[in-house]
N, C-alpha and C positions, 0 to 999 in steps of 0.2 A: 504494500500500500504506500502512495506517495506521501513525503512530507509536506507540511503546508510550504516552504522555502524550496521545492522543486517542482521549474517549470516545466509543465506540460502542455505540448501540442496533440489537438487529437482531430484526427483525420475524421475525414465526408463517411457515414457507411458505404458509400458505393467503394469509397479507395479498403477497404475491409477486405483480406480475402477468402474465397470460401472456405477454405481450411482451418477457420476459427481463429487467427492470428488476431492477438491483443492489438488493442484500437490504440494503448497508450505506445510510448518511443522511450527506451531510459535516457534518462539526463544529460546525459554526455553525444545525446542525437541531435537534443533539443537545438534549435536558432530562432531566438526570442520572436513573439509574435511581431511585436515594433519592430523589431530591424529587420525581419523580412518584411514588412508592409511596407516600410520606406525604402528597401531596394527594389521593389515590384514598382513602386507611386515612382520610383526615378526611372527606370529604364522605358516605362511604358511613357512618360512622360516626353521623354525624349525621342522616342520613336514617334510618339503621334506628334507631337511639333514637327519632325522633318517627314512626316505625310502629309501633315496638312501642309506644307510647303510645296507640296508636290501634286495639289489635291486641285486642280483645273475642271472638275467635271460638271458639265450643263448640260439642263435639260435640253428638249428636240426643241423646247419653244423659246428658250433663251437663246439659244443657238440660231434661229429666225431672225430674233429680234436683235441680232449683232449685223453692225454693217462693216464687212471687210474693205479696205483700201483695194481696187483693180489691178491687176497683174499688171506692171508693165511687158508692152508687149514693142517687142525690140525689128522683128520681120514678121510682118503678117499670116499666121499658119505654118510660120517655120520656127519660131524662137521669140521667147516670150519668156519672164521672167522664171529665173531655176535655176538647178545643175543639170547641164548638157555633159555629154561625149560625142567627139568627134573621133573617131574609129577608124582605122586601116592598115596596111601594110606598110612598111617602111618605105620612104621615098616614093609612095604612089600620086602626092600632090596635097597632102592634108595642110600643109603651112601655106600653100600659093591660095586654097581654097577659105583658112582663120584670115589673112590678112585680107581675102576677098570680100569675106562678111563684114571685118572690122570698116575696112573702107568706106564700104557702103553705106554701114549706116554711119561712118563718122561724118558724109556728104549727105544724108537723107535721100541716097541716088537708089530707086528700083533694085531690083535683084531678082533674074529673070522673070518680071512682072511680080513680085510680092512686095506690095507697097512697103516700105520701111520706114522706122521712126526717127530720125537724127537724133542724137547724143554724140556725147565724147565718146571715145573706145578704147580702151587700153590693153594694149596686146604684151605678155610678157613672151618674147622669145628668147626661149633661154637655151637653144639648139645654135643661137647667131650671135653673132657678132654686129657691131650698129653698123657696121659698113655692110655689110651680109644684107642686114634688110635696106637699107640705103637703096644697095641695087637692085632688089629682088621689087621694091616699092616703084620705085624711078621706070622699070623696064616693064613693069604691068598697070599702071595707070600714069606715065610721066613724073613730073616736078612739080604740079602744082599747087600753091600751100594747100596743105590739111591741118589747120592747128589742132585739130579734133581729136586726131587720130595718134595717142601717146605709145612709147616702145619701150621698156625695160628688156634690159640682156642678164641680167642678174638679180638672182632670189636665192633666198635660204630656204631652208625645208619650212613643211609643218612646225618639226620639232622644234625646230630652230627660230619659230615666229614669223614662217613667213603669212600667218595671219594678220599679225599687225604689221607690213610689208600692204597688205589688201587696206586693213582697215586707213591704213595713214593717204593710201594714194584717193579711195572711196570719201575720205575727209578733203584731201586737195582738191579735189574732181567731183562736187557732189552730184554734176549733172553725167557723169557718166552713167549709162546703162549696161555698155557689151564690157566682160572682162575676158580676156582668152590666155591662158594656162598653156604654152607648146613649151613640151611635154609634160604631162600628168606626172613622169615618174622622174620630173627635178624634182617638185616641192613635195610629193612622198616620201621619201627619206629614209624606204624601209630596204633590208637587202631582202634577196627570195628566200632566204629558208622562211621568214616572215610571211608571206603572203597566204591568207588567209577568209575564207569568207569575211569572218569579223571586222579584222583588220582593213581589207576592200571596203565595208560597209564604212568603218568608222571615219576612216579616211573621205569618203564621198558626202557623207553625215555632215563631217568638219564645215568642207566646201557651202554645200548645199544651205547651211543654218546662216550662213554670213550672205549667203545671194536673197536668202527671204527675208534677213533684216533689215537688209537695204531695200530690198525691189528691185534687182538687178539681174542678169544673165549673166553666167560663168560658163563657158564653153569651156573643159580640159581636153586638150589633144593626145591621144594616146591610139598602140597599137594595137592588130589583131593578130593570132594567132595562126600559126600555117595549118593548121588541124579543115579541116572542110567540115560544117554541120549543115542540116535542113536549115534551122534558123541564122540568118547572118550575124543577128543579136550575140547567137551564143560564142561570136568566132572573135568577140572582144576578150583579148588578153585580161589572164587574172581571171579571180571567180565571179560568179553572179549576183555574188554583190555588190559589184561596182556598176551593173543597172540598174539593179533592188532598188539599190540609194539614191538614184538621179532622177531627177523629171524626165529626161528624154535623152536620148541617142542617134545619133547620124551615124552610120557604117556607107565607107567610101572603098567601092571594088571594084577592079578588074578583072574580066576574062581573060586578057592577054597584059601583061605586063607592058608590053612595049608598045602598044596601042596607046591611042588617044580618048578612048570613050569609055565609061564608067557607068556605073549605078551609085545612085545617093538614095540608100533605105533612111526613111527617118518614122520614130517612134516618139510618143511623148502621152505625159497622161495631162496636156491641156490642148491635144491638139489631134488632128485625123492623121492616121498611119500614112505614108506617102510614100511612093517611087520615082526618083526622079533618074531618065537618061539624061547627062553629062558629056561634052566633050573637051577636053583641053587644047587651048590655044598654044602650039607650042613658042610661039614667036610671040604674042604678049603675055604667055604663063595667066589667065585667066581663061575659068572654066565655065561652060555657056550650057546653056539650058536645049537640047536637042527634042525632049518630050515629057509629057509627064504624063506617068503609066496609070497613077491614081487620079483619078477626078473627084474634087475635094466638094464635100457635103455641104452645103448651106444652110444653117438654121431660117424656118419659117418666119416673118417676120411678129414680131411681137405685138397686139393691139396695142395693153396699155404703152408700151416704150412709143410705139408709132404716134398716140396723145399726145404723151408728152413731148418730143421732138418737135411736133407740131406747136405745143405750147410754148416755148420760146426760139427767140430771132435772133439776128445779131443788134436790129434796135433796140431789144427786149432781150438780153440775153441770162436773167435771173428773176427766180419765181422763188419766193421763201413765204409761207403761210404754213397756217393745220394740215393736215390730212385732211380733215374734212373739206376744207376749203378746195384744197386740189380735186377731190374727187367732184366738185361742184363746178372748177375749170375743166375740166375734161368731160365735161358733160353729163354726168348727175352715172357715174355709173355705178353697178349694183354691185358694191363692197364694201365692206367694212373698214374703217381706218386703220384698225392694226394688220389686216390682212394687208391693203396696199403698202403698208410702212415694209412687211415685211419680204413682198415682192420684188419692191423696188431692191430692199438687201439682196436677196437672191440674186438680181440682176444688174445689180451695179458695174458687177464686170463687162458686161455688153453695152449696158448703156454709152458708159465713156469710149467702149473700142469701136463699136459701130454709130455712135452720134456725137462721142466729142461734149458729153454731158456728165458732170459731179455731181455727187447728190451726195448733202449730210443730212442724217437724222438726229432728232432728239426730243425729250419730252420738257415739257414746259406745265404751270400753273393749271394752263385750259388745255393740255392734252397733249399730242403727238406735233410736230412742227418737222416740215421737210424744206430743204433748202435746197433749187435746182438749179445750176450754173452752166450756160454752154462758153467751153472753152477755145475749142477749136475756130479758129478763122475770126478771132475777135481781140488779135495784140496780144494776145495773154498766152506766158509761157507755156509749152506746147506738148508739157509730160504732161499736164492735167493736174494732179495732186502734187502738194507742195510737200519738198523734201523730206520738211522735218515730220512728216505723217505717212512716210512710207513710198511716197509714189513720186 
């Protein structure tokens, strides 16, 4: 029998076991009720602070009634804000092809008919030397200035920071959009016994979290493997998780090496899968649009966007009221104000890429209030969203 001066712990009947074992523990088992309560009350403590830290989850209808800034969209149907791959075989043309894109939109110049956005562009070739691209620039579109169009020859790794390398130039440069990476496996920094799905993933992860902080496209130039697969995707060098992790992928092949015509596969999950024939210029190293295999899908036009478009001009190029109010400009139609609030969210991203329209919401004293701006063709900077907001 205990003494009154020894403490005992006594277990749940369930923790009991059927073999009749005594409920009590002797003394020297014991660990005072208090000081386990207070190592239990700390560690749980602790764990659920760094969960709730971690704890982002919304409903389907919060999730509505969030309005995301619009992707920037860099070349129309081709590249739009993300982590891209640009894929191929060594020396097939991927660098005449990065500084192809870079050009383009550093001039806001077409690309074979895919309207493009003008921004800066900042291409690291880190395969060159600045006389290397000097020529290769000078001999595929001449001399004439580009102040747009920036060149780095030298970068550190990952390890090494070359994230803050990105963040410092993304701070010099806030209007750039295109970043381009030749080769992926300078600023990777790992040797091959390292390569790894993981390691693929987390390396692409890296890239891809700094292109969505900003709103910007990061093309990495890298190769593909001599291996032949059904899918071309899978003939990108390294595991599959350096697609897993990306928005999208270009793979650039040929059937004959020492020919001039190509396939451009391109994949993305903001955009329709596409085939393009390719042929190279050999005399100005620029590569020209022969066909294009896929015929790309067009979204139906939307009523309410079609309203609103119609609701402001360039006389009138801003509408700020209720919801209610709006639905009374657009002609008395049969919706609820939080439904519209939350359509317009859903479609933000097309409003601005196909009308060249912002929209901010918010709630106020009397209710829901939407703010509509047409940007495009009216003086006003021509990303749409202002930097410090993502876009």
């Amino acid at each position: 029998m205990s003494s009154a001066n020894e403490k005992v712990t006594v277990l749940s009947t369930s923790a009991a076991t059927d073999g009749g074992q005594s409920l009590h523990r002797k003394p020297n088992q014991i660990i005072s009720e208090k000081r386990l309560k207070s190592k239990v009350d700390f560690e749980t403590e602790r764990q659920f602070q760094q969960a709730k830290a971690w704890d982002s989850l919304e409903t389907l209808t919060e999730l509505f009634d969030t309005l995301f800034p619009p992707k920037a969209q860099i070349v129309d149907q081709l590249l739009c804000a993300g982590l891209y791959i640009l894929a191929g075989a060594p020396k097939i043309g991927k660098s005449f092809l990065s500084a192809q894109l870079a050009y383009h939109v550093s001039k806001g110049i077409a690309l074979w008919g895919y309207p493009v956005h003008q921004s800066k562009a900042i291409y690291f070739a880190l395969e060159d030397t600045k006389e290397d691209h000097q020529k290769r620039l000078a001999r595929m579109f001449g001399t004439d200035d580009a102040d747009d169009y920036l060149v780095e020859t030298e970068a550190g790794t990952l390890q090494e920071g070359f994230d803050l390398q990105l963040y410092h130039a993304i701070r010099s440069y806030p209007d750039a959009k295109l970043i381009i990476i030749d080769p992926l496996q300078k600023v990777r920094g790992i040797d091959g016994k390292e390569y790894s799905y993981a390691n693929d993933y987390k390396i692409i992860t890296r890239l891809k979290q700094f292109s969505d902080r900003y709103n910007i496209c990061i093309l990495v130039v890298h190769h593909t493997r001599k291996q032949i697969a059904d899918d071309c995707f899978d003939t990108i060098s390294g595991t599959s998780g350096l697609l897993g992790a990306a928005d999208g992928a270009l793979v650039l092949r040929k059937e004959k090496r020492t020919g001039n015509n190509a396939v451009l596969d391109i994949v993305g999950r903001n955009q329709q899968d596409q085939r393009l024939d390719l042929s190279f210029d050999r005399q100005s190293c620029v590569w020209n649009l022969m066909k294009m295999e896929t015929e790309l899908w067009n979204e139906p036009p939307d009523p309410l966007l079609e309203k609103i478009a119609k609701l402001l001009t360039p006389e009138s190029p801003q509408w700020k009221d209720s919801a209610t109010s709006l639905i009374e400009a657009l002609g008395g139609m049969d919706i609820q104000p939080n439904i519209l609030t939350r359509q317009l969210n859903v479609s933000a991203n097309r409003l601005w890429n196909e009308y060249g329209i912002t929209i901010d919401i918010g709630r106020g004293n009397t209710g829901r209030w939407v703010d509509l701006m047409l940007i495009r063709g009216n003086n006003v900077d021509n990303d749409g969203y202002d930097d410090n907001n993502g876009g």
